[in-house]
VOVEXVEX-289930 format. One record per residue: residue in three letters; x, y, z of N, C-alpha, C, O, CB in turn. Coordinates in steps of 0.001 Angstrom, whole numbers, plus 500000, padded with zeros to 6 digits. Glycine has a CB too. Layout:
N
alaXYZXYZXYZXYZXYZ...
//
This chain:
343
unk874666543068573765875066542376574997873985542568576049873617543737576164876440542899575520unk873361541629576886872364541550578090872860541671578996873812540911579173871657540565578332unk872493542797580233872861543535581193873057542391581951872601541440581316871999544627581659unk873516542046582999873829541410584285872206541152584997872170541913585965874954542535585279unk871138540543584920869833540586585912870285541138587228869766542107587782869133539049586194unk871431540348587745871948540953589358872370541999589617872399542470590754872905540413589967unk872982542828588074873125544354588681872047545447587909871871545484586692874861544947588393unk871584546050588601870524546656587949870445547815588387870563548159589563869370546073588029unk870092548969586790870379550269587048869465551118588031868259550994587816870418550851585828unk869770551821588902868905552246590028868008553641588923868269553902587749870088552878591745unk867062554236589724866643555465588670867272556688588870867928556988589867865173555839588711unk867045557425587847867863558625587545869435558117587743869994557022587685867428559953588609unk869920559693588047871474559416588027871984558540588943871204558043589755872239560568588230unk873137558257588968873648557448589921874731555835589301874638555366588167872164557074590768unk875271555520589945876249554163589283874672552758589893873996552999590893878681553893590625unk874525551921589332873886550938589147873817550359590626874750550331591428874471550134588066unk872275549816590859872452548672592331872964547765592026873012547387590855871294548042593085unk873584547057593176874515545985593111873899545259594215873526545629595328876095546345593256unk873889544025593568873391542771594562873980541767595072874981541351594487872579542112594129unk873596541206596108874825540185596832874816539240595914875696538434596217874583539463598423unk874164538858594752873973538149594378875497538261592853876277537435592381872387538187594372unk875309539271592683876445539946591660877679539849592177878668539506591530876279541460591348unk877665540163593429879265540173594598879470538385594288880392537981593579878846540716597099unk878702537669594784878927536231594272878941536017593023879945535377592710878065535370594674unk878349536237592255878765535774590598879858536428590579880641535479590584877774536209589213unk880770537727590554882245538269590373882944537101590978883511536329590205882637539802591167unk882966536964591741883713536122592863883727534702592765884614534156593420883154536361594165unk883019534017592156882552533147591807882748531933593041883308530842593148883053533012590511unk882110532641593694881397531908595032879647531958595300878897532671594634882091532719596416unk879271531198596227877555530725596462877564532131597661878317532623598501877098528496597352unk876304532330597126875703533656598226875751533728599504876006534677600244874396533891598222unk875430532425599759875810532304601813877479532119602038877921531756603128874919530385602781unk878257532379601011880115532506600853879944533935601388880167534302602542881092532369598914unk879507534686600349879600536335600707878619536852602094878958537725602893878957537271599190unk877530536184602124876941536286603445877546536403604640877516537427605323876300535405603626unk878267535085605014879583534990605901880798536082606214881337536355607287880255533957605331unk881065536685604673881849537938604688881675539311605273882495540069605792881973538176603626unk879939539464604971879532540201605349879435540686606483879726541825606848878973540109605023unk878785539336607409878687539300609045879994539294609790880185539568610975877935537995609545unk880858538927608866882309538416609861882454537138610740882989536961611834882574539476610989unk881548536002609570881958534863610254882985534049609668883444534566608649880923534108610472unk883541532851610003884510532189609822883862530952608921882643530792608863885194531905611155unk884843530061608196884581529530607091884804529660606096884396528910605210883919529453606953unk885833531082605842886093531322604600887379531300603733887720532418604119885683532268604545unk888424530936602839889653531216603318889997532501603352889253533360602878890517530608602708unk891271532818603967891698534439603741891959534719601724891636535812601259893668534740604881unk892331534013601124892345534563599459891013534420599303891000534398598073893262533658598171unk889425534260599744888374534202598570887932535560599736887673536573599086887126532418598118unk887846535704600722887724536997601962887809537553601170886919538006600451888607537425603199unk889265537694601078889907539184600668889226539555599021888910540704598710891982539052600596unk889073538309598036888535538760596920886840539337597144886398540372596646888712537532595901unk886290538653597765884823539164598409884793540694598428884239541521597704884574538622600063unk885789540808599794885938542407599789886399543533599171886135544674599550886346542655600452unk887133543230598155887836543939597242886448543770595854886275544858595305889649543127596969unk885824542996595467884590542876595074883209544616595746882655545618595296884285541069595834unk883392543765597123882206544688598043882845546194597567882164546864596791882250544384600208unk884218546750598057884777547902598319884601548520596692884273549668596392886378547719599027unk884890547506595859884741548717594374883883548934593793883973549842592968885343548596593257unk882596548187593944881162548416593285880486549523594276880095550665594035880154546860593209unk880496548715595554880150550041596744879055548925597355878121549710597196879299552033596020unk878551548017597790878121547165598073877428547633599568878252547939600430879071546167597887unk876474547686599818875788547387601133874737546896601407873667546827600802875638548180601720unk875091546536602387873948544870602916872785545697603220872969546446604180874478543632604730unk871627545767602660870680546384602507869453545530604110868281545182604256870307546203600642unk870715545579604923869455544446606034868433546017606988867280546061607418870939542913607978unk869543547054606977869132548203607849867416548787607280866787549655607886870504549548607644unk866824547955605797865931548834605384864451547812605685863278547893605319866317549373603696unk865168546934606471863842545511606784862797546376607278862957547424607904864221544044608229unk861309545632606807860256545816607200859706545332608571858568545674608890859697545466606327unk860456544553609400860137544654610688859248543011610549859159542177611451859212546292611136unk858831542936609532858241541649609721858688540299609258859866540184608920857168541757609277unk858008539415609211858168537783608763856541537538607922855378537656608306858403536484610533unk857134537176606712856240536830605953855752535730605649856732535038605373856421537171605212unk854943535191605537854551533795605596853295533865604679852324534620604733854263533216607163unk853662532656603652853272532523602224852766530984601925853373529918601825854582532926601263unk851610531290601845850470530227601119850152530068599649849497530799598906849151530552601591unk850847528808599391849999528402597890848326528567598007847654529267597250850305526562597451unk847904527915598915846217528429599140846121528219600801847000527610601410844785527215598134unk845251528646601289844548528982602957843212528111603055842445528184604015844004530902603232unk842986527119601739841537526875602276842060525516602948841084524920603404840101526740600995unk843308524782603183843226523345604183843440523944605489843885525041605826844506522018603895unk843008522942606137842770523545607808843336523386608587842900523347609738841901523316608513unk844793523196608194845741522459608978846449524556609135847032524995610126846923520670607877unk846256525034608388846611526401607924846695527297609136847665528042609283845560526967606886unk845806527252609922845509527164611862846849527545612105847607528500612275845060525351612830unk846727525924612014848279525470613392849337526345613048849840527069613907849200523578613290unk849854526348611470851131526829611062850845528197611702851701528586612496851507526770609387unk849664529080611464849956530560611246850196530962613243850881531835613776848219531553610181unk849299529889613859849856530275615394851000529932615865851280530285617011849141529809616380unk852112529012614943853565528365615228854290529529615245854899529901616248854198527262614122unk854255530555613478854798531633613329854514532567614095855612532926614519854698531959612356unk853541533367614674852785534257615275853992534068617071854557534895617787850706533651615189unk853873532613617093854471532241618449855930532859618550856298533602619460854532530577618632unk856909532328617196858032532423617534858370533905617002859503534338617216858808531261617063unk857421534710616307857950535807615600857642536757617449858640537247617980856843536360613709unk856386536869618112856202537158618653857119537210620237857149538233620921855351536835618265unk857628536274620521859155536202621210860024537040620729860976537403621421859869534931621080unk859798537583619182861605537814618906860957539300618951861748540200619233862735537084617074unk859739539624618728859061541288619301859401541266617175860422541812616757860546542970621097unk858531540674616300858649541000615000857187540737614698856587539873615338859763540201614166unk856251541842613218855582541078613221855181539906612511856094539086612417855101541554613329unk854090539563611975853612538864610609852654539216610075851629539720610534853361537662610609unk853142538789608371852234538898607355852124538117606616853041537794605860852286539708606757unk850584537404606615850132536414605649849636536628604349848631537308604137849272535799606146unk850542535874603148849914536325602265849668534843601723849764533793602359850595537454601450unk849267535062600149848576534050599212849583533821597897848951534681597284846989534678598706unk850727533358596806850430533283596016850257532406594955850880532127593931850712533818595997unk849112532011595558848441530781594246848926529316594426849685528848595274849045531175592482unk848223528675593305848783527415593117850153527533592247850617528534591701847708526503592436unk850523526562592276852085526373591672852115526115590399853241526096589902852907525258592249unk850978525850589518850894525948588353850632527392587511850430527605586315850056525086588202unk850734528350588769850437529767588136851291530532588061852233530038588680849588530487588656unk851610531623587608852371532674587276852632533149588454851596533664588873851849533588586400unk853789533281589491854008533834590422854541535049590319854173535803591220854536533189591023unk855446535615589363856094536985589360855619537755590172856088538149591240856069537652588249unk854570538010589623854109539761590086853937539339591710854505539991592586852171540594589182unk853231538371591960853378538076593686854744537794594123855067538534595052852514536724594220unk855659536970593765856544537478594151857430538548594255858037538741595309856779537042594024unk857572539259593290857905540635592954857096541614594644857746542193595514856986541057591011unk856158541519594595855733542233595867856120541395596931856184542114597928854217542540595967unk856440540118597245856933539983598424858303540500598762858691540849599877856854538783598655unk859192540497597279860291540743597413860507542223597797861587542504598316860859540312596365unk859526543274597582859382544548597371859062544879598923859579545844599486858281544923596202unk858266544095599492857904544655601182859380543977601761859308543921602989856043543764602167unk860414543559601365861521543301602455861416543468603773861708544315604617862511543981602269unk860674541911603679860476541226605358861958540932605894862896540848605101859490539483605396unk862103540801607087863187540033607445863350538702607362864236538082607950863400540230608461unk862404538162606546862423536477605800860876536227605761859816536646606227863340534981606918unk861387535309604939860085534486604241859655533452604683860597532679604855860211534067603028unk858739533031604956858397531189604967857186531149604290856092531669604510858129530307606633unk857724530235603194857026529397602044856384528300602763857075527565603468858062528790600871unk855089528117602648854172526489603355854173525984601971853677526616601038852130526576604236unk854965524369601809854849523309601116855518523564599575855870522672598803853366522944601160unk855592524960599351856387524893598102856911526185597991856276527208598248855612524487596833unk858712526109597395858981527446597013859562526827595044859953525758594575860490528360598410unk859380527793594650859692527767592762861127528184592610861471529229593163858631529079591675unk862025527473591908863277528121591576863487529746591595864248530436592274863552527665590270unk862334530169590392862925531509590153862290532239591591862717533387591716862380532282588491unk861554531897592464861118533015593573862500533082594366863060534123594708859651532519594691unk863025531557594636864583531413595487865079532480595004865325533453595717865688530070595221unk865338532448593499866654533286592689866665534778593549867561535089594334866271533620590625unk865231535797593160864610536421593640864720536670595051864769537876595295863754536099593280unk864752536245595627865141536006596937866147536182597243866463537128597965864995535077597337unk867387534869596543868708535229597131869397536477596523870395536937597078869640534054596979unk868909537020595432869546538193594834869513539559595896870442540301596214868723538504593392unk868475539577596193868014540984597670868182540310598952867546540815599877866029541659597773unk869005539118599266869353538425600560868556538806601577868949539369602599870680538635600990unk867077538415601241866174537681602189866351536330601961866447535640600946864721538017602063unk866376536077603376866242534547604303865071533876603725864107534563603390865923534719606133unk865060532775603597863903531816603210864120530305603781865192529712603901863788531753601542unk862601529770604151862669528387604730861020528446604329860062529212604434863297528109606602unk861425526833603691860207525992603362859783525142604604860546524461605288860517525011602109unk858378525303604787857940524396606049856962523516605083856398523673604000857062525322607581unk857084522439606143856337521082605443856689520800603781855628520346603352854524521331605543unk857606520848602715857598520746601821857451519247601189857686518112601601858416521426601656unk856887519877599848856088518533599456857181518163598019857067517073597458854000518887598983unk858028519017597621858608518511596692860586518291597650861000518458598797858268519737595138unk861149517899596452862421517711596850863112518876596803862761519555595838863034516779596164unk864231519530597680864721521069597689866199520098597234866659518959597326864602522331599542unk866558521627596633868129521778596872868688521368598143867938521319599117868550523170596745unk869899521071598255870527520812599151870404522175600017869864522113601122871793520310598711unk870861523306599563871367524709600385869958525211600358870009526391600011872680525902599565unk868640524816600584867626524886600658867033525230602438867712524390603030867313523715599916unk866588525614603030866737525538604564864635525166604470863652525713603972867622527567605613unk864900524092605186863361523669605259863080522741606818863894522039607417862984522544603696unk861633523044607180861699521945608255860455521142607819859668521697607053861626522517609930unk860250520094608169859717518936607651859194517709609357859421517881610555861218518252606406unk858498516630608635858454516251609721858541514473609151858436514140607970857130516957610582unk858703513750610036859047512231609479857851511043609056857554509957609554859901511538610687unk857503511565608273856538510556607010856893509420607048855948508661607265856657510837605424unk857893508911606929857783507348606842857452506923607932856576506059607972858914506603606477unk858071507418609172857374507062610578856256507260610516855727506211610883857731507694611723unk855419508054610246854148508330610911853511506834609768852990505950610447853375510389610696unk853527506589608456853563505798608168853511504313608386852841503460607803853962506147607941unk854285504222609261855091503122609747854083503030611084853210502169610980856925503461609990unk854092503769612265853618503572613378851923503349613372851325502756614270854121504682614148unk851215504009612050849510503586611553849524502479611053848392502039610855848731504444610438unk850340501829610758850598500557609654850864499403611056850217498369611221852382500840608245unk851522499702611589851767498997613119850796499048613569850339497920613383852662499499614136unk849937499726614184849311499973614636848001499223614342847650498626615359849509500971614590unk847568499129613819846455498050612376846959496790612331845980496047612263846581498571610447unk848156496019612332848867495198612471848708494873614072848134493784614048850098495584611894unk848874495169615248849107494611616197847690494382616702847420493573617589850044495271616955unk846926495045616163845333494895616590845049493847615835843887493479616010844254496148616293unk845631493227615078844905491760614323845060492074613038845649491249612338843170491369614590unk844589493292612439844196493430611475845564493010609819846691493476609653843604494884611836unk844886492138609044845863491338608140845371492423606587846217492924605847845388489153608077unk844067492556606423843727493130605155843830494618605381842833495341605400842304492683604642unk845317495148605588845413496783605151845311497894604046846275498549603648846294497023605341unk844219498001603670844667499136602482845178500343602913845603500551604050843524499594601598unk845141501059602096846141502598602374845559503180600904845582502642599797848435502395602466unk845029504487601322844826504856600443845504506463600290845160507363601057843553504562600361unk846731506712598947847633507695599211847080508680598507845951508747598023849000507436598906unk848166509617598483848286510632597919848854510821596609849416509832596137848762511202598629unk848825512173595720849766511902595069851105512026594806851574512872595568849488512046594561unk852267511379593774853122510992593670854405512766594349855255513263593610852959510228592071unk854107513281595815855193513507596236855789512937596950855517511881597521855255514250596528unk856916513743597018858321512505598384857034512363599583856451511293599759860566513885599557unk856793513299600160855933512721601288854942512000601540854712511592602678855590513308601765unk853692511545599806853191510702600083853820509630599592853027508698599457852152510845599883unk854676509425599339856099508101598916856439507966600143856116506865600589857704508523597861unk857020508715600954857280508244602142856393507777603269856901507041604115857892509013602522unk855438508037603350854220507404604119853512505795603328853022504870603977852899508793604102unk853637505842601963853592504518601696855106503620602275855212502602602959853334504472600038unk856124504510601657857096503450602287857074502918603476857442501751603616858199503818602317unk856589503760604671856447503106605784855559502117605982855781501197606770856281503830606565unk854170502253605084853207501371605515854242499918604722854756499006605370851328501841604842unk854278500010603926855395498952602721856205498241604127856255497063604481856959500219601239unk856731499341604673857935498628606124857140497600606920857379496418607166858510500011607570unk856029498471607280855437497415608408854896496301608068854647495434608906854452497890609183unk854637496163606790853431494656606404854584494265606313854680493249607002852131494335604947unk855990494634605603857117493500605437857342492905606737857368491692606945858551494053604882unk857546494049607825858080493117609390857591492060609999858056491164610704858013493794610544unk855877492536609307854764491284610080854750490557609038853566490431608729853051491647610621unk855351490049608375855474488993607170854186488772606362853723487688606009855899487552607731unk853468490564606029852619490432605553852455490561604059852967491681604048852075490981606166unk852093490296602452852418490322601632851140491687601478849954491906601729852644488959600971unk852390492363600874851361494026600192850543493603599112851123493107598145852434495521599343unk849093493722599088848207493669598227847957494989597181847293495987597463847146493340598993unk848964494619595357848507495767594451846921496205594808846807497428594733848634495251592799unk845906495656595106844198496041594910844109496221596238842929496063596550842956494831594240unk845041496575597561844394497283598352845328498678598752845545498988599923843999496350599497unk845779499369597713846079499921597215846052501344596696847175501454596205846018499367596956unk845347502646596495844651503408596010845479504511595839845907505116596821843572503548596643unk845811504908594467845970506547595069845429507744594268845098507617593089847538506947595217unk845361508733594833844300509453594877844488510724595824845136510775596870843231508584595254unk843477512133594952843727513632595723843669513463597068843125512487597586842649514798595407unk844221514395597708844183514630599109842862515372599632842898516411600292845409515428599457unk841690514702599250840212515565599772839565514697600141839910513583599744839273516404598796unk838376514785601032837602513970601561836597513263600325835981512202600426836900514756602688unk836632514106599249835468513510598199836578512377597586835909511451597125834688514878596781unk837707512171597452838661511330596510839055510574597623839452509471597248839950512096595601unk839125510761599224838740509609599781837659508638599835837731507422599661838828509818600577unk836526509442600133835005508646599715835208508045598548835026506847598762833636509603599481unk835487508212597422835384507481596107836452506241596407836185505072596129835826508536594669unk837636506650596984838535505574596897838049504540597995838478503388598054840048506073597099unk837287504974598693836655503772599855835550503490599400835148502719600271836383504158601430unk834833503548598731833587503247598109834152501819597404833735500696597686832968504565597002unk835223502145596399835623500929595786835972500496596647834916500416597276836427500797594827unk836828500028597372837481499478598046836369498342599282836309497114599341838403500686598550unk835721499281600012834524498441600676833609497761599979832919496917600551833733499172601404unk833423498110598219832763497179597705833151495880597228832400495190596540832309497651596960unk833934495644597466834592494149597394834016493392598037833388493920598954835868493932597797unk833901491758597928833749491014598639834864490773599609834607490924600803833381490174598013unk835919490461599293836954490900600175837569491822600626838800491840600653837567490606600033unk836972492574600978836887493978601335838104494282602154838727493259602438835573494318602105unk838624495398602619839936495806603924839082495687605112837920496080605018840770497659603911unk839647495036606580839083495568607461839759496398608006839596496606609208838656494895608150unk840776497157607212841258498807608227841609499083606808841902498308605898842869498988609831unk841489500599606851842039501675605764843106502667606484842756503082607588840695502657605108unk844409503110605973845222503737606461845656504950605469846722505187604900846157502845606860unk844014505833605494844485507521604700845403508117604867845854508272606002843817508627604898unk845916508592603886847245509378603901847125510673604457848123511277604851847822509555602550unk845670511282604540845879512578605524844263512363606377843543511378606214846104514462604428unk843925513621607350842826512952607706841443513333606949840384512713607042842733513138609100unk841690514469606195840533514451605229839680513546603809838600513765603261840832515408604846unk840896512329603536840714511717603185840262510528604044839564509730603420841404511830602556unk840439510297605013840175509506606112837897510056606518836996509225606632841796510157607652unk837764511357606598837003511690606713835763511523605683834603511749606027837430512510607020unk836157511076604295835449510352603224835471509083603170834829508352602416835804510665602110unk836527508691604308836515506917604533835219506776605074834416506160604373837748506151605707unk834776507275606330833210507547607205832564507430606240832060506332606008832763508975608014unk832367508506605366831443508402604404831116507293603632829939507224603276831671509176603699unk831694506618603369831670505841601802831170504852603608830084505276604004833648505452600149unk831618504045604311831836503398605314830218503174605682829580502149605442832843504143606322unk829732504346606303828308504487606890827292504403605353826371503598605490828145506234607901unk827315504849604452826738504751603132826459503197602852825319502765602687827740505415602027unk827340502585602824827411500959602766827214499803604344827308498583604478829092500718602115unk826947500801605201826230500655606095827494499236607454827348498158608030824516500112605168unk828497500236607279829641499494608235829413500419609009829005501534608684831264499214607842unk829811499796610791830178500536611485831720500887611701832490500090611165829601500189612354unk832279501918612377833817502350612719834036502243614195833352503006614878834180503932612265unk834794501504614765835487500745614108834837498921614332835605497981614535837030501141614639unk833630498805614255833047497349614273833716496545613310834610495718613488831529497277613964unk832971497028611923833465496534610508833999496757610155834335495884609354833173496472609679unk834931498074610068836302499105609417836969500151610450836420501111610992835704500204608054unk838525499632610598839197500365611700839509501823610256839308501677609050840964499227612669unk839983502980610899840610503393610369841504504645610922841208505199611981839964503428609527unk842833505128609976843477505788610425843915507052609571844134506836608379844264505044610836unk844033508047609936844287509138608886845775509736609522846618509108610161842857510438608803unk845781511010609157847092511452609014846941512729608918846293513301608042847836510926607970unk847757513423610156847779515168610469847389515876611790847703516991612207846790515865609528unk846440514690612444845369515199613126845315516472613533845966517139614338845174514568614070unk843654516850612221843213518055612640842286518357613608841414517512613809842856518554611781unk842275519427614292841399519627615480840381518738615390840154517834616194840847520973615632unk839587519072614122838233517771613707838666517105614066838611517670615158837663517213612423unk839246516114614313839626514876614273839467514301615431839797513132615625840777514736613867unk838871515164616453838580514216617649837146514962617765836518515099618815839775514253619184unk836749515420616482835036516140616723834258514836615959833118514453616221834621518126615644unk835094514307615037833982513250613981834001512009614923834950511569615572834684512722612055unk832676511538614835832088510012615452832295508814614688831803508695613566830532509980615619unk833042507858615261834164508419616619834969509308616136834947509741614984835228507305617333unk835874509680617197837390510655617311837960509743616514837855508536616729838335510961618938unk838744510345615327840004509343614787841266509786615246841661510870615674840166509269613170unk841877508539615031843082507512615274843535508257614355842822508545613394843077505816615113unk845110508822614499845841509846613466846953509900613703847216510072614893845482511170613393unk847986509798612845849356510380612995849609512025613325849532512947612513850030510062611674unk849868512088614470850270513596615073851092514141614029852057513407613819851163513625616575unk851049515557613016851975515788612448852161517319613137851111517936613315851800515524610951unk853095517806613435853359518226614268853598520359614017854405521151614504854476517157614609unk852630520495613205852668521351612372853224522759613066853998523589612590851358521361611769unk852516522734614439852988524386615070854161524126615536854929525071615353852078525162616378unk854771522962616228856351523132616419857658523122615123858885523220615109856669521895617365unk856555522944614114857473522776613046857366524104612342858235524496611563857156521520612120unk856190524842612659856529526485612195857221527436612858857770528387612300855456527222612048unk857225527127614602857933527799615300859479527492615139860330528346615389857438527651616515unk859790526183614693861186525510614330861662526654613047862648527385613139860977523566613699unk860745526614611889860720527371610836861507528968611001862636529324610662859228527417610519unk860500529647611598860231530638611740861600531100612656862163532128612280858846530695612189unk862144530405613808863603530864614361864564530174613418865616530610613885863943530386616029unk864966529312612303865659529325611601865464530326610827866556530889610757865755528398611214unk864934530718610385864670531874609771865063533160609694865592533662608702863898531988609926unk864811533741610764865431535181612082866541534683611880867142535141610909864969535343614051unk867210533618612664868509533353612781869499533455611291870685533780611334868489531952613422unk868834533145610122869623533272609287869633534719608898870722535284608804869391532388608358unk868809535204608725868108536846608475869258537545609297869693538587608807866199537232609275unk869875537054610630870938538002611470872437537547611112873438537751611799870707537832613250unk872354536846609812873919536351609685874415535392610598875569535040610354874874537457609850unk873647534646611997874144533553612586874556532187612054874008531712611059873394533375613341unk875379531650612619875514530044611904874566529083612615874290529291613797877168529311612077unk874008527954611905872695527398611981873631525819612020874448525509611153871385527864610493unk873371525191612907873659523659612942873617523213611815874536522775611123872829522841613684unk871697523389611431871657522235610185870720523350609250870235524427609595870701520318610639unk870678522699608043869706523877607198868463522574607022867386523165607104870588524737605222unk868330521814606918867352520535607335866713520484608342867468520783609268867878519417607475unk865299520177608851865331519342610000863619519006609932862641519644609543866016520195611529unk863848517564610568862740517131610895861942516578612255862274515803613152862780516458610188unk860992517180612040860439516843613472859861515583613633859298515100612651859416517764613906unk859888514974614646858755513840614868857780513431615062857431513311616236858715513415615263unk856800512986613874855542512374614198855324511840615339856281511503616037855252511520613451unk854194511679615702853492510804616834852264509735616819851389510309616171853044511700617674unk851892508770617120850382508123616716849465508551617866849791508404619045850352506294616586unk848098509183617400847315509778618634846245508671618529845707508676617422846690511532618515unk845837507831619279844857506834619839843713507436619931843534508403620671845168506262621115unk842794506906619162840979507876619569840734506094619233841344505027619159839848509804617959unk839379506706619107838247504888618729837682504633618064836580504119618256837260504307619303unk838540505050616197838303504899615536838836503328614370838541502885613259838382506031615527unk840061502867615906840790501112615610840229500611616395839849501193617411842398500624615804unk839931498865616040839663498108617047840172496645616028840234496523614804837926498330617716unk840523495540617302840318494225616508839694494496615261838982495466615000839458493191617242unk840074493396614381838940492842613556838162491323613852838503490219614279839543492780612173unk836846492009613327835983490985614150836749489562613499837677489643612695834008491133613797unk836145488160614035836603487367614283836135486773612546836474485652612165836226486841615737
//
């Protein structure tokens, strides 16, 4: 017979640790059920209460929050995009209000073996986690078993429902660069995306919205998709400007791909925005350093870590939280990198 994963024998003598996670499997209720029990909030009925506690009282159960490390952890698949800035001064902001500190760590891409990194995040018991752009089933599991708090910021795949993430609105920002190219004249839009996550789906959908409103028909060949780097932008604008019928605006899905639009652009010897408007997406500080300043969807990264980061705390103290969702709102930032298209 295979031991319980959730209850696990402590060393030397002693009766076995017990995890909130075990109190919910007995009980056969979801972990933020017994969470609620714990704190003494409401939501629960009095028969699953009372089984909770009669659960807690005979194993010997305690909420292990008194042994927190004092900090907030904040976790990178990788640190080399540069948007990485904004997030770590969002957290720094709101941890720093609550008098907690932070610690940045690394582990890996998502195609790698996370255990042992997670295993040590789980082992420094922060008073919560925040995952940038991706958390893995089994790290959650991991997680909710030693009831640390977790919230995904900016995520790029689809969560669970009981998932707590903040995000920001892609199809808008989408939508308002796509407008934007549209009201300046411009009829031949390409877009050149990302790949196939909800968020670069949702930034095509928006551009998709706006050519429909202006009764414009979406062109399959202006079209592209392609990595999120400035070299797989350059390549995808290289083709694209070599056409005879070429785009006169490109609408990159972030701005580093936008930043290989220039390239491929000046190489073939267009000016920005004379011969090619264009627009990217994120705006990073660069983004008003490259000649010209580009035209960018504001994504709103440090209010969306400071958003993060107090959902976070707040769940970490047993409070009730409005929403476990939320998204912030894009913005379109104007530089002079759109103009008409010439005549």
């Amino acid at each position: 017979m295979t031991e319980n994963p959730s209850r696990q024998s402590s060393q030397g003598e002693g009766p076995p640790s017990v995890t909130i996670a075990f109190i919910a499997e007995s009980a056969g209720v979801s972990i933020p059920t017994v969470s609620k029990v714990l704190n003494g909030r409401s939501g629960v009925s009095e028969q699953t209460r009372a089984r909770i506690e009669n659960l807690i009282n005979e194993h010997g159960y305690r909420r292990p929050s008194g042994n927190r490390s004092g900090t907030v952890e904040l976790v990178f698949r990788k640190m080399e995009d540069m948007w990485a800035v904004e997030i770590i001064r969002g957290v720094e902001r709101a941890a720093r209000k609550s008098r907690i500190g932070v610690m940045v760590s690394e582990l890996g891409p998502h195609d790698s073996s996370p255990a042992a990194s997670i295993d040590d995040t789980v082992g420094r018991r922060s008073n919560c986690v925040l995952f940038v752009s991706q958390i893995l089933a089994t790290e959650r599991e991991k997680l909710k078993a030693k009831d640390i708090p977790f919230v995904v910021v900016d995520p790029i795949d689809e969560l669970p429902d009981d998932v707590p993430f903040v995000g920001t609105t892609n199809w808008r920002g989408g939508h308002s660069a796509t407008r934007h190219l549209l009201d300046l004249g411009h009829r031949r839009i390409a877009m050149i995306n990302g790949p196939d996550h909800p968020f670069c789906r949702a930034r095509m959908a928006g551009y998709f919205s706006a050519l429909a409103e202006a009764d414009v028909t979406a062109d399959p060949e202006l079209m592209v998709r392609t990595a999120l780097t400035r070299q797989h932008g350059y390549s995808a604008a290289l083709e694209l400007l070599s056409r005879a019928d070429r785009p006169t605006a490109i609408f990159a899905s972030n701005d580093m791909q936008a930043f290989g639009v220039y390239q491929a652009a000046r190489e073939l010897g267009l000016s920005i925005p004379g011969d090619l408007s264009v627009v990217g997406f994120d705006d990073l500080v660069v983004s008003d350093w490259v000649d010209p300043p580009l035209t960018t969807v504001h994504q709103p990264l440090f209010e969306m870590s400071v958003a993060a980061t107090e959902l976070a705390l707040t769940l970490g103290r047993g409070e009730p939280v409005p929403q476990l969702g939320l998204e912030i709102a894009t913005t379109l930032t104007l530089r002079d990198s759109t103009a008409p298209p010439r005549s």
